[in-house]
C-alpha positions as CSV (number, residue, x, y, z in Angstrom):
1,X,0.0,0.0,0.0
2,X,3.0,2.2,0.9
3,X,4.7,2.0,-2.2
4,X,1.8,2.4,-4.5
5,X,0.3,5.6,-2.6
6,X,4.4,6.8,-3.2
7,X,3.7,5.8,-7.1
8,X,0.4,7.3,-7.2
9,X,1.2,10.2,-5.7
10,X,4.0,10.8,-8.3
11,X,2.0,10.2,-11.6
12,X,-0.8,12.3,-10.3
13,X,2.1,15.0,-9.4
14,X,3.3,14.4,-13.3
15,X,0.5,14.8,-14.4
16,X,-0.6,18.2,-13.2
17,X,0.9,21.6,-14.6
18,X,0.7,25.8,-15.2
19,X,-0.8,26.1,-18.0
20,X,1.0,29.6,-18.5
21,X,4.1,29.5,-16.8
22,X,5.8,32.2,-15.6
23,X,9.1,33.7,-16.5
24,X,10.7,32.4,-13.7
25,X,8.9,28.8,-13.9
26,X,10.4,28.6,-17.4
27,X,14.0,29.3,-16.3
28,X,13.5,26.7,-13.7
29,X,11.9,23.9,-15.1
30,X,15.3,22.5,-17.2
31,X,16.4,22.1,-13.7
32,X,13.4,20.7,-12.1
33,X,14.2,17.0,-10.2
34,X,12.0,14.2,-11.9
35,X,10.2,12.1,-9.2
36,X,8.6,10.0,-11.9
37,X,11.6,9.3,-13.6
38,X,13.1,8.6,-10.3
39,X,10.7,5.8,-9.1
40,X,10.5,4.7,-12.9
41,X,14.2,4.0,-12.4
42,X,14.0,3.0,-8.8
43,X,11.5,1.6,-7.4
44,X,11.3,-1.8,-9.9
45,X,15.3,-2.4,-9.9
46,X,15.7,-2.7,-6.0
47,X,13.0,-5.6,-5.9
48,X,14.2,-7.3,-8.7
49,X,17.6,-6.9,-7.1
50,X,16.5,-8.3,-3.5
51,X,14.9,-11.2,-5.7
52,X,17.6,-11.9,-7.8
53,X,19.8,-12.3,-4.2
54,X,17.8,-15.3,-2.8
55,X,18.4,-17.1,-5.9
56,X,20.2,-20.3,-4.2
57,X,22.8,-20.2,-7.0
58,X,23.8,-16.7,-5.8
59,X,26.5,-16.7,-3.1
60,X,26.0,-14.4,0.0
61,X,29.0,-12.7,1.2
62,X,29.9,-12.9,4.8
63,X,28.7,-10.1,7.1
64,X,32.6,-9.0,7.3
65,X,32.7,-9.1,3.7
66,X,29.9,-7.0,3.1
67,X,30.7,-4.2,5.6
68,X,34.4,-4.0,4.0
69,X,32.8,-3.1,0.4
70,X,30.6,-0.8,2.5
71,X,33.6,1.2,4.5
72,X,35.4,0.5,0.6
73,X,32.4,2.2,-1.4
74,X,32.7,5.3,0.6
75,X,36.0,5.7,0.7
76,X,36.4,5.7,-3.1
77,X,34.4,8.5,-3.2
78,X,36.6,10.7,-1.1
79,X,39.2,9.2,-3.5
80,X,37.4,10.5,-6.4
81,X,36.7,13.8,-5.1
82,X,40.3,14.6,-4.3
83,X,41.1,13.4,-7.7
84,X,38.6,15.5,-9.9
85,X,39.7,18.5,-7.9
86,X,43.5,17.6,-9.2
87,X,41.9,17.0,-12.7
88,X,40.4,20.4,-12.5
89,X,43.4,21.8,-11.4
90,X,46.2,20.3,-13.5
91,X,44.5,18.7,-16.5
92,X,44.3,15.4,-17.7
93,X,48.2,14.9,-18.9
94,X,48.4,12.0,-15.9
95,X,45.7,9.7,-16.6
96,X,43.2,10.9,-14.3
97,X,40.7,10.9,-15.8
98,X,40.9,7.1,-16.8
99,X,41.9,6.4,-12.8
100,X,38.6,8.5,-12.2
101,X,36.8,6.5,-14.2
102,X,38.0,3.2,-13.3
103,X,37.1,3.9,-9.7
104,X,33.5,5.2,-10.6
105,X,33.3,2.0,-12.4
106,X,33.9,-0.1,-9.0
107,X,31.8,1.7,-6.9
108,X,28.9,1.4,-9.3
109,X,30.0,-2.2,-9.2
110,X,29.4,-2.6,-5.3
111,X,26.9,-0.6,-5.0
112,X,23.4,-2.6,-4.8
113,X,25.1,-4.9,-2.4
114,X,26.3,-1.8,-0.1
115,X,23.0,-0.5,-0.5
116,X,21.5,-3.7,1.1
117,X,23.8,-3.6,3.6
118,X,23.4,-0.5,5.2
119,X,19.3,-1.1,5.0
120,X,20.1,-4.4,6.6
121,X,22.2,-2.6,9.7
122,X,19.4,-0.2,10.2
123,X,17.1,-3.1,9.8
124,X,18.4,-4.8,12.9
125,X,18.8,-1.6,15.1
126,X,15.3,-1.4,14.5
127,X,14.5,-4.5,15.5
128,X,16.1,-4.1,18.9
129,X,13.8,-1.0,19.1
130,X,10.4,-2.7,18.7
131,X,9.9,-1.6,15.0
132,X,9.4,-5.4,13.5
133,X,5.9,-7.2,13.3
134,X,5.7,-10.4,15.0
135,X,7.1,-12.4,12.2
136,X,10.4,-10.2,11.9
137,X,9.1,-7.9,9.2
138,X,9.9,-3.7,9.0
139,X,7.3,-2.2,7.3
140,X,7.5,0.1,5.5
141,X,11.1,-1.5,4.8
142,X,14.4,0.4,4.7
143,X,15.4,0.7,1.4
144,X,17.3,3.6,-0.3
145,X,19.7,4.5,-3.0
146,X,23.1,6.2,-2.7
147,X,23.2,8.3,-5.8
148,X,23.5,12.4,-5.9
149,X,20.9,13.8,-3.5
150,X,18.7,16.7,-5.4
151,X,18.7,20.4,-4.4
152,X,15.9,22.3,-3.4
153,X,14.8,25.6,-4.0
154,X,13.1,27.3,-1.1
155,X,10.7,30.2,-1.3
156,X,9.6,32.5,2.1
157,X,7.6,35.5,1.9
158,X,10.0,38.6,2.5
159,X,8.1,40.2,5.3
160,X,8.2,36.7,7.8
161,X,10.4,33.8,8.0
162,X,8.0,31.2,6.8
163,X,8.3,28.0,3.8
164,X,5.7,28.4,1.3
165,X,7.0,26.3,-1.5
166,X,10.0,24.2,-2.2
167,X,11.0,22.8,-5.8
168,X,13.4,19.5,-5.7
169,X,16.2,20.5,-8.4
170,X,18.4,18.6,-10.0
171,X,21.9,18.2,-8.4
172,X,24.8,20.1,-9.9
173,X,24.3,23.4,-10.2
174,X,26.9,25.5,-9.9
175,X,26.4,28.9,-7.7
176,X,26.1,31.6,-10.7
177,X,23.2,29.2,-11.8
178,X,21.6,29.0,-8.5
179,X,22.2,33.1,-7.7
180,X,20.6,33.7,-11.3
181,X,17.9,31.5,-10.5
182,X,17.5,32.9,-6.9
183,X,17.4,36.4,-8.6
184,X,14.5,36.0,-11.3
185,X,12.4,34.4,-8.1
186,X,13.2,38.0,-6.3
187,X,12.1,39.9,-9.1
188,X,9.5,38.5,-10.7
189,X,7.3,37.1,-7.0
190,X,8.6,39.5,-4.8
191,X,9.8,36.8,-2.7
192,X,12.4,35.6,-0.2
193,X,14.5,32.4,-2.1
194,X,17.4,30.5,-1.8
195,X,18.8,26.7,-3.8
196,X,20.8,24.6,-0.9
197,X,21.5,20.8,-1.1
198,X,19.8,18.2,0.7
199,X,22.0,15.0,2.0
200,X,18.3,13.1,1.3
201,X,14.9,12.7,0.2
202,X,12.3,10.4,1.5
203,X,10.8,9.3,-1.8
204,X,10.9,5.3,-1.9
205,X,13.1,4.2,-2.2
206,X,14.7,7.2,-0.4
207,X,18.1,8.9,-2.4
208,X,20.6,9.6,0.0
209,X,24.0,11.7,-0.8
210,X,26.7,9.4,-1.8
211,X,29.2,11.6,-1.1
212,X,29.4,11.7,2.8
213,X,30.9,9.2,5.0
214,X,29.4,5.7,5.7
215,X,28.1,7.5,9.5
216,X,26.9,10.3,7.6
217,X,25.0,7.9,4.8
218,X,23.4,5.3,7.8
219,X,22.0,8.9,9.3
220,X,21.0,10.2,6.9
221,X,19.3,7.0,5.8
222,X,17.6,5.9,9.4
223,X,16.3,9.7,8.8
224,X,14.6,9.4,5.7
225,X,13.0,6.0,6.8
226,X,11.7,7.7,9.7
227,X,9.4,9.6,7.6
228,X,8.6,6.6,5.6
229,X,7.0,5.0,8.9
230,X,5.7,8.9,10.2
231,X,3.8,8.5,6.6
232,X,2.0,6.1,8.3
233,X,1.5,7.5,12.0
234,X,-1.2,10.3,12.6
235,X,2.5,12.9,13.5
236,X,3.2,12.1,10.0
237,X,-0.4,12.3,8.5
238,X,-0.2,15.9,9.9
239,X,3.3,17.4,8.0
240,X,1.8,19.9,6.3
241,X,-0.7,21.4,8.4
242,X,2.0,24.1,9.7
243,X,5.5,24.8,10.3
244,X,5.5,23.5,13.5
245,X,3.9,20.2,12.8
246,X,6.9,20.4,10.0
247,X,9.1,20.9,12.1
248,X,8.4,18.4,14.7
249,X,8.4,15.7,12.1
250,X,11.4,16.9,10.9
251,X,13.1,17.1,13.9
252,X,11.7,13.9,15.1
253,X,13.9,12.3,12.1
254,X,17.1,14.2,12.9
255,X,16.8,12.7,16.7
256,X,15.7,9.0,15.8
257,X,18.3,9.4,12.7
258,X,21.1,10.3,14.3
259,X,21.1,7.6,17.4
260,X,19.7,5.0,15.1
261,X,22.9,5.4,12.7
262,X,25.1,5.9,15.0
263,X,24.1,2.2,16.7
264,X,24.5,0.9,12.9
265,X,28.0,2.2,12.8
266,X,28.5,1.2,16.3
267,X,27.4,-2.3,15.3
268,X,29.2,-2.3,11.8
269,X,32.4,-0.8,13.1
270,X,33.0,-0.9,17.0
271,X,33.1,3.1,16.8
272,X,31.6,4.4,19.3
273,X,29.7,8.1,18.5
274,X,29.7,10.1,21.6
275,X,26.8,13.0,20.9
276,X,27.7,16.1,23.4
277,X,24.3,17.8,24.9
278,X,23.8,21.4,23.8
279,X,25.3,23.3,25.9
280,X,24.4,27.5,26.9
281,X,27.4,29.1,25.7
282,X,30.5,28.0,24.6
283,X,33.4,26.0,27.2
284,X,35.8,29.0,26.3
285,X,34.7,32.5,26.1
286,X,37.4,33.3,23.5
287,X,35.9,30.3,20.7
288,X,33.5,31.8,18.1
289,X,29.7,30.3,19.1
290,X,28.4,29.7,15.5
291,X,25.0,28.8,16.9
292,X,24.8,31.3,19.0
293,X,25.4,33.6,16.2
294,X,22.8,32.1,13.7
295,X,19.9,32.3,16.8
296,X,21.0,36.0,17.5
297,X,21.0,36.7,13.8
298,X,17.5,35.0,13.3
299,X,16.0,36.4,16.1
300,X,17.2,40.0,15.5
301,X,15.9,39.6,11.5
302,X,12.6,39.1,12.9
303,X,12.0,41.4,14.8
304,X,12.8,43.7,12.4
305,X,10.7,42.2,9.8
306,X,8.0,42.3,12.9
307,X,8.0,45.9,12.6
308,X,7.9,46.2,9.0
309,X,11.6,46.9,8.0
310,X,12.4,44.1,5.5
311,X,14.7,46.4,3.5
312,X,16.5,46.9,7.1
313,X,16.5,43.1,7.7
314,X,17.9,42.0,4.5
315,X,20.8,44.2,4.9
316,X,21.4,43.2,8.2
317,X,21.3,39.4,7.6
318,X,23.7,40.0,5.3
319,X,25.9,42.1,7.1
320,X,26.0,39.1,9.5
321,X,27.0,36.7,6.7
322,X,29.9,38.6,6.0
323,X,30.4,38.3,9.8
324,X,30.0,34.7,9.9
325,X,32.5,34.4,7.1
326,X,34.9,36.0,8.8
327,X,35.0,33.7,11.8
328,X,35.4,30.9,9.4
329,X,31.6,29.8,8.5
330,X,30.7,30.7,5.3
331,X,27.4,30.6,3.9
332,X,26.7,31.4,0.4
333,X,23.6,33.5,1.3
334,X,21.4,34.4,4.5
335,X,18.2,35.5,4.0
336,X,14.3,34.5,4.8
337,X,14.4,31.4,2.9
338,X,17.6,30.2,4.6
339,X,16.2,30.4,8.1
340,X,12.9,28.9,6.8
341,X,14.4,25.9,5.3
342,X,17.1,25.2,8.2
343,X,14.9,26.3,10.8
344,X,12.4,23.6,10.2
345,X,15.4,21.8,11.9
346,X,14.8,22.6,15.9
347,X,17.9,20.9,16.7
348,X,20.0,23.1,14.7
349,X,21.3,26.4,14.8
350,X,19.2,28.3,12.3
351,X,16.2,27.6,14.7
352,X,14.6,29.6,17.3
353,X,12.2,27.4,17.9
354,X,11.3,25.5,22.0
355,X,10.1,22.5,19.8
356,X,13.9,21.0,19.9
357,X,14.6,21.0,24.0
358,X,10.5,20.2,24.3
359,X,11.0,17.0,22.3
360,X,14.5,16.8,24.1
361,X,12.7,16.5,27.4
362,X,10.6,13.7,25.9
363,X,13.2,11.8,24.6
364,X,14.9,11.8,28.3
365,X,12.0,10.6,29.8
366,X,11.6,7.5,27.9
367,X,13.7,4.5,28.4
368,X,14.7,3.7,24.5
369,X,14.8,5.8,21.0
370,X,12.0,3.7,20.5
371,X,9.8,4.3,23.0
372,X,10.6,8.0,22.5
373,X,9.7,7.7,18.4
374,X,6.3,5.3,19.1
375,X,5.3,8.2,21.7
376,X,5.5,11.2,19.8
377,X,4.3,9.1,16.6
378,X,0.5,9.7,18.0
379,X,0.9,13.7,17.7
380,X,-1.6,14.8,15.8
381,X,-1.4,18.6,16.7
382,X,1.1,20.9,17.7
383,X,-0.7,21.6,20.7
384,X,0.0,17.9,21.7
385,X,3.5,17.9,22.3
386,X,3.5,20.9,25.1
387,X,0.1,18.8,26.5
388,X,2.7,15.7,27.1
389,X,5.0,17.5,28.6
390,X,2.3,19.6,30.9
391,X,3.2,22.7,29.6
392,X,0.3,26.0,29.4
């Protein structure tokens, strides 16, 4: 049922369209991300895949072997990376771009099985957490692909810090693309946008960056399953009724993500991840506070866009990039649509929101990550999570 509402949902999206586009809809549809043509592409090959593996002429690697291509697979994409930036830099006259090709070649080799490996370590943290039916089964299961994770253009009214729209882009473009882009938005709608990268989407199966770590990828893969099960709790049911139901999903995911991949690398690895609690301010007066710069920053931009001086605001939030950038953060650009998108995030530091330490306290007062995710999974309203905690 899962994956056909998914399917569904994407032909009747494909199907619909503006019948007179606007100037900037032209410019941006060459660069829109295809969901159809990504679950064309997708969602078929992964099951004949899993099929094809339980053949009992097919040979299954050990465990040890299979987490080897795993640690292997991410590692040649560093490799890769450091070496296009040499072939961008000194030209081909060494061969790179054949030794470039030769290692794209083995990691599209390894791939499937590195694919089922990860969704098979998540698969069994999640079984210790209560997440399997009584015969063993996930549902919806994990499954994802590592490929190039789509952009996403963002759109926010100018006079609030709000997300009214996004549009998944392809990956890939470069930043005189994206500030054109962002530009024509500005002028033609009057509004507040901004392009940035995702490390995932939760389509199914879900597309996570391939070009992180093997922590980063087991993250950001427990977090897009997460909102494959949400789809199916009433938290999830309720995503779009309002930034803040947004945002607790989201930052539901970015909780259950983050300890359920670190337990996966834990249990693929023996590395232990050691997560340090917020803390106030930072251990040495003298160390730049990024987050405490992005929350001052947000919250002064609002309140001058509270009293009507976007103009004012605008400037100011990018006076403070310029700031950040100084101190060693750079940010391409800092504006309604930046704090919008990131702030959906509670956890992080573009958010000013109490919906981070509120679900926090939840988490500390259940016994397992699972308990915690089954218990906030029956939120229906945004008013529900301050009633749990017995706040006015």
């Amino acid at each position: 049922m899962f994956l056909l509402s998914v399917v569904t949902l994407v032909l009747l999206g494909a199907a619909n369209g503006s019948g007179n586009p606007s100037a900037s809809e032209v410019a941006i549809a060459p660069h829109k991300y295809s969901l159809l043509r990504w679950e064309l592409a997708h969602f078929s090959d992964k099951w004949v895949e899993k099929f094809q593996d339980i053949l009992p002429w097919n040979s299954e690697p050990s465990r040890e072997e299979r987490i080897a291509l795993a640690q292997e697979f991410f590692e040649l994409g560093g490799q890769i990376r450091d070496l296009e930036k040499r072939l961008a830099a000194e030209g081909d006259d060494g061969g790179l771009a054949d030794e470039i090709a030769d290692l794209r070649e083995r990691r599209r080799e390894i791939q499937p099985r590195v694919e089922e490996t990860l969704e098979s370590e998540i698969s069994s943290v999640l079984v210790e957490e209560g997440f399997s039916s009584r015969i063993g089964v996930i549902f919806p299961p994990v499954d994802t692909v590592y490929a190039r994770s789509p952009g996403v253009l963002v759109r926010s009214p100018r006079d609030q810090i709000v997300q009214t729209s996004t549009t998944l882009l392809k990956p890939g473009i470069d930043d005189a693309e994206r500030e054109r882009l962002e530009e024509l938005v500005f002028q033609e709608e009057d509004v507040s946008a901004i392009i940035v990268n995702t490390g995932g989407v939760a389509t199914y199966p879900s597309v996570v960056s391939d070009s992180g770590s093997l922590h980063g990828a087991l993250v950001i893969t427990a977090h897009e399953w997460l909102h494959h099960w949400l789809f199916f709790q009433p938290l999830g049911q309720h995503f779009w009724d309002n930034a803040d139901m947004t945002t607790i999903n989201e930052t539901v995911a970015t909780i259950g993500g983050e300890i359920i991949g670190d337990r996966a690398l834990e249990a693929m690895t023996g590395e232990v991840i050691h997560r340090e609690p917020a803390s106030e301010g930072p251990v040495d007066p003298d160390r730049f506070d990024f987050t405490a710069a992005m929350r001052e920053t947000r919250t002064q931009a609002e309140a001058l866009l509270a009293e009507g001086k976007i103009e004012e605001a605008e400037s100011y939030m990018e006076g403070r990039r310029e700031y950040l950038d100084e101190n060693g953060y750079f940010i391409r650009k800092l504006n309604q649509a930046f704090f919008a998108f990131h702030g959906s995030y509670a956890t992080g530091p573009a958010s000013v929101s109490p919906i981070g330490g509120q679900l926090d306290e939840v988490h500390a007062g259940t016994d397992t990550i699972g308990e915690f995710l089954k218990t906030v999974a029956e939120f229906d309203r945004t008013e529900d999570l301050a009633e749990y905690l017995g706040l006015p």
